[in-house]
VOBA-1610 file (N, C-alpha, C; in pm, whole numbers, padded with zeros to 5 digits, always signed):
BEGIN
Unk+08618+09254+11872Unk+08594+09212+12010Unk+08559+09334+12094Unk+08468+09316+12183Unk+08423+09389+12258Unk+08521+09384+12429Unk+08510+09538+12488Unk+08599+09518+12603Unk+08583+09413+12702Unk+08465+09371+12705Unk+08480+09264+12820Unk+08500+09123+12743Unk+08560+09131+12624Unk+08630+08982+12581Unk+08773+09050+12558Unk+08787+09117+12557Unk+08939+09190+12579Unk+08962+09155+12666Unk+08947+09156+12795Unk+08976+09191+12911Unk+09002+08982+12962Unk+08856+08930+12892Unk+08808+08749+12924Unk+08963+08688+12849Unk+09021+08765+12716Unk+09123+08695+12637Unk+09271+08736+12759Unk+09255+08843+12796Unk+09357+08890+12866Unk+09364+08802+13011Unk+09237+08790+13065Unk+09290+08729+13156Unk+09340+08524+13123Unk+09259+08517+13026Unk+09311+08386+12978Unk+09447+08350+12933Unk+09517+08449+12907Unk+09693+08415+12897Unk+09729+08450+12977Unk+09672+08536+13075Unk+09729+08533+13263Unk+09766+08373+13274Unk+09631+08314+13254Unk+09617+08188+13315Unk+09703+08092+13229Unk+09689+08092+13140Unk+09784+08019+13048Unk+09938+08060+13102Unk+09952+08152+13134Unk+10154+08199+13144Unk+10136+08115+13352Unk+10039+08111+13418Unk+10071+08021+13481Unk+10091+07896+13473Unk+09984+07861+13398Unk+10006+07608+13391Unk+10125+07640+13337Unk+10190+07734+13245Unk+10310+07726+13207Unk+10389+07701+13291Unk+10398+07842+13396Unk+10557+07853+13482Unk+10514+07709+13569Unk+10433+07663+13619Unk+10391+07574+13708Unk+10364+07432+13623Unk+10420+07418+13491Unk+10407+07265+13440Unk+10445+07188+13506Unk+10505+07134+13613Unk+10602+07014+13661Unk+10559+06995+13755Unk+10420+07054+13804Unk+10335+07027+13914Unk+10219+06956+13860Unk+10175+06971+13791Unk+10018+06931+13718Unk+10003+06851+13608Unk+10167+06848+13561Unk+10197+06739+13474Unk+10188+06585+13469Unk+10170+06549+13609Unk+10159+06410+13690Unk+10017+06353+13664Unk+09919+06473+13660Unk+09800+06429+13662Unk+09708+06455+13529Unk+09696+06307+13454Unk+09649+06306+13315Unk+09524+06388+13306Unk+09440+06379+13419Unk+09297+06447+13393Unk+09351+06597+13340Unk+09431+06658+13424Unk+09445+06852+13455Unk+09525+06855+13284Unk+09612+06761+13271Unk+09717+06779+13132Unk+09574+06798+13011Unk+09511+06721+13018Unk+09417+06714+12891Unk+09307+06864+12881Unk+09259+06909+12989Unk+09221+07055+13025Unk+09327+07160+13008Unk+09454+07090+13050Unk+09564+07228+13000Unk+09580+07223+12842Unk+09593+07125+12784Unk+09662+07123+12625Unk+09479+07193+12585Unk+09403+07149+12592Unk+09268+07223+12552Unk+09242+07332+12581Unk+09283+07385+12671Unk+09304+07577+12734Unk+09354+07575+12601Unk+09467+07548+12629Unk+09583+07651+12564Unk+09555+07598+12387Unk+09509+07524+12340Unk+09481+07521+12207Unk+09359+07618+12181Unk+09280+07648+12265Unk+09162+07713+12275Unk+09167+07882+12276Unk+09316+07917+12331Unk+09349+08071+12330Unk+09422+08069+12194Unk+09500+07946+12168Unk+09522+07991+12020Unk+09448+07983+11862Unk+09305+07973+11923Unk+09231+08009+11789Unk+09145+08104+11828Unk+09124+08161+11982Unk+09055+08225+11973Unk+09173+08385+11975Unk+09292+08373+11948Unk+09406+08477+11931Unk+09371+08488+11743Unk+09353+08407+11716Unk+09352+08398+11541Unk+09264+08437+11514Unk+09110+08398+11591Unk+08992+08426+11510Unk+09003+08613+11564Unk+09046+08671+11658Unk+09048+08765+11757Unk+09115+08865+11598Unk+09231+08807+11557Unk+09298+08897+11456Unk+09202+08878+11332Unk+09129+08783+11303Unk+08980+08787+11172Unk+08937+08893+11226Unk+08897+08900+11376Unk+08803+09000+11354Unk+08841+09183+11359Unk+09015+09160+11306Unk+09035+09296+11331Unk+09080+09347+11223Unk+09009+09282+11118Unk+09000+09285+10932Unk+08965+09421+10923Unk+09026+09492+10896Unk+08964+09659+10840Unk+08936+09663+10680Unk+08860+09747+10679Unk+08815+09810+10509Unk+08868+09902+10481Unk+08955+09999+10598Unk+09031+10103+10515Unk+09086+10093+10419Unk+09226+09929+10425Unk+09248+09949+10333Unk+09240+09930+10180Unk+09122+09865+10173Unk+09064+09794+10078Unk+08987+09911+10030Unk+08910+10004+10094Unk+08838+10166+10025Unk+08952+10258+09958Unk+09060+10267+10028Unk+09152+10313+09995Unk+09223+10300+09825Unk+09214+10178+09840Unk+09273+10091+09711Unk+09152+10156+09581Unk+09070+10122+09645Unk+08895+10145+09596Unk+08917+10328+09555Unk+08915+10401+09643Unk+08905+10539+09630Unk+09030+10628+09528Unk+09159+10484+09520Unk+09257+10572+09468Unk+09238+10503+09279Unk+09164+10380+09264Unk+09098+10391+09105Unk+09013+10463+09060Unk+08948+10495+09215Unk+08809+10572+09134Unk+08882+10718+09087Unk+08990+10770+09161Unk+08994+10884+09087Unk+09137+10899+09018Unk+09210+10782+09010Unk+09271+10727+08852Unk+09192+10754+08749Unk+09034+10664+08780Unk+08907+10633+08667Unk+08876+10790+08603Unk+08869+10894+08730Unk+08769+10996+08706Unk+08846+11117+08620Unk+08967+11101+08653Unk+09076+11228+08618Unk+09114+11177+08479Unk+09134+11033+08428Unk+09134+10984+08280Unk+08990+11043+08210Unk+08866+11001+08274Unk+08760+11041+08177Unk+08759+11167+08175Unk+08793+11259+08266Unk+08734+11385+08240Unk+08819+11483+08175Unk+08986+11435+08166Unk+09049+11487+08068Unk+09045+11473+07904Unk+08967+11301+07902Unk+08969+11262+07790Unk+08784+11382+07702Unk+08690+11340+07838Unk+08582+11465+07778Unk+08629+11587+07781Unk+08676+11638+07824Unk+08718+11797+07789Unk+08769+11746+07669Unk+08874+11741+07575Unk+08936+11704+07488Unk+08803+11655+07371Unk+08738+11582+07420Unk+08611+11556+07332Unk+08520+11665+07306Unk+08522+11729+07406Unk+08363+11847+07418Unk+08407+11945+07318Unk+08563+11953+07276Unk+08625+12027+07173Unk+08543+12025+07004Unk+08583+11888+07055Unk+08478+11824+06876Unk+08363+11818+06867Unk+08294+11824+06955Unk+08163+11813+07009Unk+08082+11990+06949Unk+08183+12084+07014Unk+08169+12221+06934Unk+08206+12221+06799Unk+08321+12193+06767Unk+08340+12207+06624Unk+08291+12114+06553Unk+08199+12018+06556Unk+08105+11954+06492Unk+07968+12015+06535Unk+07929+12107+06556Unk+07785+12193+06641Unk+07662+12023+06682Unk+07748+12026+06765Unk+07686+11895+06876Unk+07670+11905+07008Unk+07589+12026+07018Unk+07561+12080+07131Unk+07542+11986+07268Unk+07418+11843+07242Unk+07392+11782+07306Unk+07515+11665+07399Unk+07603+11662+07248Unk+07736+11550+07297Unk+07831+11671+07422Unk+07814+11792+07356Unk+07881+11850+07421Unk+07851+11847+07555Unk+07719+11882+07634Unk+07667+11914+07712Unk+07683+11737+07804Unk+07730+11626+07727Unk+07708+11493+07838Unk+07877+11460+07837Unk+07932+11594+07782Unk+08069+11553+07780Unk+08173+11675+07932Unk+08042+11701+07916Unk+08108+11862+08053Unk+08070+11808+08159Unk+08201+11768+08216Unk+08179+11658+08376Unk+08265+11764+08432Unk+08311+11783+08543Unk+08428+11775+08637Unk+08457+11695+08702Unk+08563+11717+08754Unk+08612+11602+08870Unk+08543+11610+08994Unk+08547+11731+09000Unk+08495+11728+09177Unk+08364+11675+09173Unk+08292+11699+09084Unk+08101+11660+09085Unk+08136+11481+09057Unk+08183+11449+09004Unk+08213+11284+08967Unk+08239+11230+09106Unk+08324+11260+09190Unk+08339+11185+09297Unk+08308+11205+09452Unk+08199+11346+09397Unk+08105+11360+09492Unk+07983+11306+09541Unk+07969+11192+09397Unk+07851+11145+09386Unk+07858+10985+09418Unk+07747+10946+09469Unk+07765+10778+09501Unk+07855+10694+09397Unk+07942+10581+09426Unk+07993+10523+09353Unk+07922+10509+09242Unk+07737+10415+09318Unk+07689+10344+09161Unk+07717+10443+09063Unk+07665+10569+09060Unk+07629+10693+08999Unk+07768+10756+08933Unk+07824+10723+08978Unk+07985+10765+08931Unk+08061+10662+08823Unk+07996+10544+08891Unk+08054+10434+08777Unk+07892+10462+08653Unk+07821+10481+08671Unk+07696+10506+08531Unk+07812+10607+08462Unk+07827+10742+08539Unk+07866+10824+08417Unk+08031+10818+08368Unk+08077+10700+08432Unk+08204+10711+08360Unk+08190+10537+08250Unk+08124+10468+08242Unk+08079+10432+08110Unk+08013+10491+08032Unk+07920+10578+08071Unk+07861+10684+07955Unk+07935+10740+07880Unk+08045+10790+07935Unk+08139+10842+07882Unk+08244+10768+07798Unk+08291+10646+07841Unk+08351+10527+07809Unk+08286+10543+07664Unk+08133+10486+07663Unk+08087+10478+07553Unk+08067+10539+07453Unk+08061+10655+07454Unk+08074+10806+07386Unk+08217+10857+07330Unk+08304+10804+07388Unk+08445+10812+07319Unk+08488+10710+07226Unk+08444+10520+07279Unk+08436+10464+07190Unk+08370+10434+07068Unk+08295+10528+07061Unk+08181+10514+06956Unk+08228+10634+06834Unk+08339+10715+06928Unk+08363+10840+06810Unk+08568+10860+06823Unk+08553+10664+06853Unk+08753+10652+06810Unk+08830+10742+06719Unk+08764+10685+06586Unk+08874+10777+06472Unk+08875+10921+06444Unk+08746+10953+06495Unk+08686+11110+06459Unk+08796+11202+06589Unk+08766+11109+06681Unk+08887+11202+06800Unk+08997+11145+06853Unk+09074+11115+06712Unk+09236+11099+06727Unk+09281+11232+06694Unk+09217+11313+06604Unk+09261+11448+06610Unk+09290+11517+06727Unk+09159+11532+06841Unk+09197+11584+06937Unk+09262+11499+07026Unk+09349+11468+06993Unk+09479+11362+07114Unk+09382+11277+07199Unk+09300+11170+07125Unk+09277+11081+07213Unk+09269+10972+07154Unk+09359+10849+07198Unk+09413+10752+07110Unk+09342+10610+07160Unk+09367+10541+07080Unk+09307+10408+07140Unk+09334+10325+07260Unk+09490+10360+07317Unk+09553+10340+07389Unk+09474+10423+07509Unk+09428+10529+07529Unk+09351+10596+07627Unk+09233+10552+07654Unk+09131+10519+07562Unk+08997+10470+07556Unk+09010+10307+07620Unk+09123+10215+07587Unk+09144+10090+07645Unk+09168+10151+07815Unk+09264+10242+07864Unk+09282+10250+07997Unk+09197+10315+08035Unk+09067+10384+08006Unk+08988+10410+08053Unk+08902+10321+08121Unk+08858+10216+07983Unk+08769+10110+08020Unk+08850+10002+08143Unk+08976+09987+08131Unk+09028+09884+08227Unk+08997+09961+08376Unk+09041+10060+08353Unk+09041+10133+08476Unk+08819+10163+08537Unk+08766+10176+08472Unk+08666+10171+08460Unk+08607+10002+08575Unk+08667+09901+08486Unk+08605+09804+08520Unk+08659+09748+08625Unk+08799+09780+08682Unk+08857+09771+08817Unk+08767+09863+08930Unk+08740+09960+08892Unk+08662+10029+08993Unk+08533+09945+09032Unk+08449+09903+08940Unk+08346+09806+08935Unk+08365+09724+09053Unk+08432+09641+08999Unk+08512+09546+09093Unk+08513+09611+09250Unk+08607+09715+09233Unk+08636+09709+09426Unk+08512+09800+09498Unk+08428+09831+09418Unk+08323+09875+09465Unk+08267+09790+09588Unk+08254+09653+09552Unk+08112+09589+09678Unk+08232+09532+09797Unk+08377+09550+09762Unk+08478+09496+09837Unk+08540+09544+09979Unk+08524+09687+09998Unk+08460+09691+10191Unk+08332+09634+10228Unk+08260+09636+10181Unk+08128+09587+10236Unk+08162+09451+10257Unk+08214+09429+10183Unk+08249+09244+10189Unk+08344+09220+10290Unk+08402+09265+10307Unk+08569+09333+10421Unk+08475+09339+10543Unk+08390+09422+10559Unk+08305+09417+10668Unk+08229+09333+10713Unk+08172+09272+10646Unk+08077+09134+10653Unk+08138+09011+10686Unk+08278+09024+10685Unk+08391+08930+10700Unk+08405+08927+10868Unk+08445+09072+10858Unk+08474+09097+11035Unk+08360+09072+11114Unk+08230+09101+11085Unk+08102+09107+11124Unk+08055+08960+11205Unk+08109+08864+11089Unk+08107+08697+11108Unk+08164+08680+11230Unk+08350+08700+11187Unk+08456+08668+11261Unk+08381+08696+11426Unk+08352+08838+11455Unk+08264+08856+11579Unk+08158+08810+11590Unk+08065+08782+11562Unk+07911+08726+11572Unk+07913+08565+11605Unk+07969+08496+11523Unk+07984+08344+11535Unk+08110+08345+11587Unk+08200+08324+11502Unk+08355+08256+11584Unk+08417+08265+11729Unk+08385+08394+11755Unk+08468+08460+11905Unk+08385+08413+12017Unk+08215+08421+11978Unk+08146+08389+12085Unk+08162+08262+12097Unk+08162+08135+12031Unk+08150+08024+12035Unk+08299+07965+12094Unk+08398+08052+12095Unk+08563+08006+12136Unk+08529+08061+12284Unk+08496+08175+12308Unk+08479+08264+12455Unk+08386+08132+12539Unk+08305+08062+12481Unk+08198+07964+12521Unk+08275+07788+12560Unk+08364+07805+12478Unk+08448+07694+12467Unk+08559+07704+12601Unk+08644+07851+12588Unk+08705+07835+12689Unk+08662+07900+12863Unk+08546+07890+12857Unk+08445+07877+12957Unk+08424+07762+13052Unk+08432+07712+12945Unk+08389+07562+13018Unk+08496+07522+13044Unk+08605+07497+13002Unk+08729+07474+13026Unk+08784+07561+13123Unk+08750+07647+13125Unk+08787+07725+13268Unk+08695+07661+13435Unk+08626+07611+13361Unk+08537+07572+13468Unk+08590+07452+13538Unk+08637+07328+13435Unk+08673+07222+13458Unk+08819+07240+13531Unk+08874+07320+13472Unk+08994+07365+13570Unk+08984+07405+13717Unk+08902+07522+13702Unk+08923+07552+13830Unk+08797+07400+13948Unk+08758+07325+13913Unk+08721+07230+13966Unk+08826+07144+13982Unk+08901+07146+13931Unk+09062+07058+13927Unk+09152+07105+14007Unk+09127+07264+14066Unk+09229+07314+14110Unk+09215+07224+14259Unk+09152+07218+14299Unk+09177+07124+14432Unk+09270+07061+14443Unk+09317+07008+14335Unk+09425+06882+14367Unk+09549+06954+14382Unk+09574+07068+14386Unk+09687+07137+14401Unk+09706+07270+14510Unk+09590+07219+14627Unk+09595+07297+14738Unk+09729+07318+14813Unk+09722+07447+14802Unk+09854+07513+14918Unk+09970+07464+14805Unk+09967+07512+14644Unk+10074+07504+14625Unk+10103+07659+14520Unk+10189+07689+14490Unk+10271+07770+14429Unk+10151+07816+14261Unk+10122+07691+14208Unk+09977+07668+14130Unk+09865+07731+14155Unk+09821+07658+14248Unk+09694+07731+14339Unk+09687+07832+14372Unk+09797+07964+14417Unk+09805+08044+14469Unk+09825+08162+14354Unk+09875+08121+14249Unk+09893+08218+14152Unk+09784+08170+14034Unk+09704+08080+14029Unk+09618+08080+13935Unk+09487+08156+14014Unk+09502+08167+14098Unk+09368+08212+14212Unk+09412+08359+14142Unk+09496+08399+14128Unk+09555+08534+14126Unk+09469+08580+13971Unk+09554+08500+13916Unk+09572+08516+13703Unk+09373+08522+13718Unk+09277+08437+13772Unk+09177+08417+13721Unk+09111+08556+13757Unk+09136+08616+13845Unk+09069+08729+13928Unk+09105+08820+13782Unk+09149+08831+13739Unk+09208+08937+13606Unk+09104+08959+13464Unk+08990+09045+13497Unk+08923+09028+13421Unk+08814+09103+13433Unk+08708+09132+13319Unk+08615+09223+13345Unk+08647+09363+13407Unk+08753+09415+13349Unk+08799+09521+13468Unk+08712+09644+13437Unk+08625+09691+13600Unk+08553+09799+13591Unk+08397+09732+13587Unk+08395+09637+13560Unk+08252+09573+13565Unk+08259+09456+13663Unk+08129+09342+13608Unk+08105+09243+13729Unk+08234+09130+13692Unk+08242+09046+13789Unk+08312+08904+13726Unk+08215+08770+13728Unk+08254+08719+13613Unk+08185+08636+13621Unk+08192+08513+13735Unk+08080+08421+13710Unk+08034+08336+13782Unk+08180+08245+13740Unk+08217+08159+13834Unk+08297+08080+13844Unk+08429+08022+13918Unk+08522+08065+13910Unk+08628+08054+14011Unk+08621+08165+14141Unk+08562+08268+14127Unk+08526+08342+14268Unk+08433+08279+14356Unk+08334+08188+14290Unk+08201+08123+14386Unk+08343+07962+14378Unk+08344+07958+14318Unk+08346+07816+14302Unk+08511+07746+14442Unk+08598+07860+14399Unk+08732+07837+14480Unk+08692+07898+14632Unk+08629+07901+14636Unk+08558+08057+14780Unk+08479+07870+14858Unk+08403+07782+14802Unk+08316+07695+14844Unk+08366+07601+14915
//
């Protein structure tokens, strides 16, 4: 949400904490009751959709950033350990796709990071029995790959986290802000029936609460002023 629906939500539970304190005045009259229960159902989805849209990806990158270098610190201990056999078999070339570091692995774009840690994946499983000698067991090559394919996974999962919140603001908030618009409207056209009372005098108040630092909108300032 943007500040001037901060400010439109804020002043809308102004207004809401008045029909409250003032129920036993406006309660008599079925028209104002059916505009109040619709306010106030109307701030409570646009309070819900308000918390959709305050969905973060931190912690979902987070989750994301702490497999990838689970993922990266398994493969690159397991290639060092390989690049061993790689020399003492004069396999210059295995050697040379087996010399990673850590820091260059997760410096580099995910896609690119997940390519070379199945490359690697694949290159260890392809030479299982030959490098149980150098301490790398089957049990390692399985948590590689699991760990491998979890990273996969939370890869496209901020973006998705974002695209979530993106919605929540774009469609939902505007269309509730639009909803209780009009309902603000119908109210304060209602407020007449409660001239010179305790109601009137403090909802005149609660509605003024809003846009702070900018314009106010069209409505109960023209409309209660006429």
């Amino acid at each position: 949400m943007n500040q001037k629906e901060v400010n439109f939500l804020s002043m809308c539970r102004s207004v809401q904490q008045v029909l409250d304190t003032n129920k036993a005045i406006w309660l008599p009259v079925p028209v104002f009751v059916q505009q109040s229960d619709t306010f106030a159902q109307l701030i409570r989805d646009l309070s819900t959709a308000a918390k959709g849209a305050e969905l973060r990806s931190e912690g979902v990158t987070e989750h994301k950033l702490d497999t990838e270098a689970r993922a990266v610190q398994l493969a690159v201990n397991l290639a060092k350990r390989a690049s061993v056999y790689a020399l003492d078999t004069n396999n210059p070339a295995l050697h040379d796709q087996l010399r990673v570091s850590r820091t260059a692995l997760l410096q580099r774009p995910d896609n690119l990071t997940l390519s070379k840690l199945k490359d690697i994946y694949t290159r260890l499983q392809a030479l299982e029995l030959q490098l149980q000698a150098y301490c790398i067991t089957h049990n390692d090559i399985t948590n590689l790959n699991e760990l491998i394919n979890a990273f996969e996974q939370q890869i496209s999962r901020p973006r998705t986290t974002i695209v979530e919140r993106r919605t929540y603001n774009q469609e939902h908030i505007p269309e509730l802000i639009a909803s209780l618009r009009l309902c603000l409207y119908k109210i304060d056209s209602l407020m007449n029936l409660f001239a010179d009372t305790a109601l009137e005098r403090e909802y005149r108040s609660a509605r003024m609460i809003q846009n702070l630092g900018g314009r106010h909108e069209r409505g109960l300032e023209q409309d209660m002023e006429e």
